[in-house]
C-alpha positions as CSV (number, residue, x, y, z in Angstrom):
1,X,224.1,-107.8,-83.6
2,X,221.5,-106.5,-86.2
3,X,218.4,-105.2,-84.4
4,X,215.2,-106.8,-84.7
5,X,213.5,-103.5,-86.2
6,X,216.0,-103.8,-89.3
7,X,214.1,-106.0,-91.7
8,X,210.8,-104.3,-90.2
9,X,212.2,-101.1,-92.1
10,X,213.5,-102.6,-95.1
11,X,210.2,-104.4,-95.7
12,X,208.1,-100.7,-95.6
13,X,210.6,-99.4,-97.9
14,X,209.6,-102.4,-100.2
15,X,205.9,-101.6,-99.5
16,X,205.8,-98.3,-99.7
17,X,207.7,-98.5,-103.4
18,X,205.3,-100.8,-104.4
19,X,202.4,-99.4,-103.2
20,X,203.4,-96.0,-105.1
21,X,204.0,-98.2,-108.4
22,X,200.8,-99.2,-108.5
23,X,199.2,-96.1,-107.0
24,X,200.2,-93.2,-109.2
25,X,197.7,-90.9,-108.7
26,X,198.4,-88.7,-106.1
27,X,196.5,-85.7,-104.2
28,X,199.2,-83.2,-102.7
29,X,198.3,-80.4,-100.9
30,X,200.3,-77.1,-101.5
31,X,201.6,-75.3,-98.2
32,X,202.6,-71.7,-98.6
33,X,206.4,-71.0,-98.1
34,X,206.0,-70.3,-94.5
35,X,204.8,-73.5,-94.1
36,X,207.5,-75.6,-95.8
37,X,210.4,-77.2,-93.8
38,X,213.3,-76.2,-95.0
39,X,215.0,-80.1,-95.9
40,X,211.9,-80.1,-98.0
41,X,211.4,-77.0,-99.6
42,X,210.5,-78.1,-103.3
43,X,207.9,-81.0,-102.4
44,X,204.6,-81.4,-101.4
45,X,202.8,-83.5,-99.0
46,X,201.1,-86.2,-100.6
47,X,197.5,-86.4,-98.8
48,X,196.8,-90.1,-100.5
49,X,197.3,-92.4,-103.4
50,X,195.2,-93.8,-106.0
51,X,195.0,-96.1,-108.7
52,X,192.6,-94.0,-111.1
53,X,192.2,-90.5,-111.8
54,X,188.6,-90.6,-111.3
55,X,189.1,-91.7,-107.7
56,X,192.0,-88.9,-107.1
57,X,189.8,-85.9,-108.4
58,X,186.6,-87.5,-106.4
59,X,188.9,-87.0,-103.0
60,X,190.4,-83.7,-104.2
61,X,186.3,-82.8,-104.3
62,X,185.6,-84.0,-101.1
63,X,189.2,-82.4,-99.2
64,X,188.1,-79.0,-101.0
65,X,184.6,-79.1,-99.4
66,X,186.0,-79.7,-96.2
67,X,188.7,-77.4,-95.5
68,X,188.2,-74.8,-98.0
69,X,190.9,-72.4,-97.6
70,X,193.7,-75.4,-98.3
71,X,195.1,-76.1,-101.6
72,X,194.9,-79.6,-103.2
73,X,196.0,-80.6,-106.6
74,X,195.9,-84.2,-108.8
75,X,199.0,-85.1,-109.9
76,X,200.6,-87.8,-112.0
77,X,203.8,-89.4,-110.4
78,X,205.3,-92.1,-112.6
79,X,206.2,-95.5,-111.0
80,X,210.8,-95.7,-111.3
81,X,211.4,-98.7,-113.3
């Protein structure tokens, strides 16, 4: 018997692939190495997605006035095609 929770999962996976296609901009914050986990050593948390530049470096603005001491960059992640 498949469970009912099954498709629910492949359908985020879908939505979550297309919502990053057309969403490319991305603000990550930067955790120092203490911070990392260790499955996940290399990558950094994406704080939100965005379809324009502008709209990514206007957040990054905001997140750096409100918690100061965190680091935030803009980055660029291609859509797999």
């Amino acid at each position: 018997m498949i469970p009912v929770s099954q498709p629910l999962v492949a359908a985020e996976f879908l939505h979550d692939n297309y919502r990053a296609s057309i969403m490319p901009w991305c603000v990550v914050q930067l955790l120092p190495d203490s911070k990392r986990f260790p499955c996940r050593e290399a990558s950094p948390t994406i704080v939100a997605r965005f379809r324009k530049r502008n709209d990514a470096t206007a957040h990054l603005q905001a997140l750096q006035r409100l918690m100061p001491d965190a680091i935030y960059e803009v980055v660029f992640i291609p859509p797999d095609r």
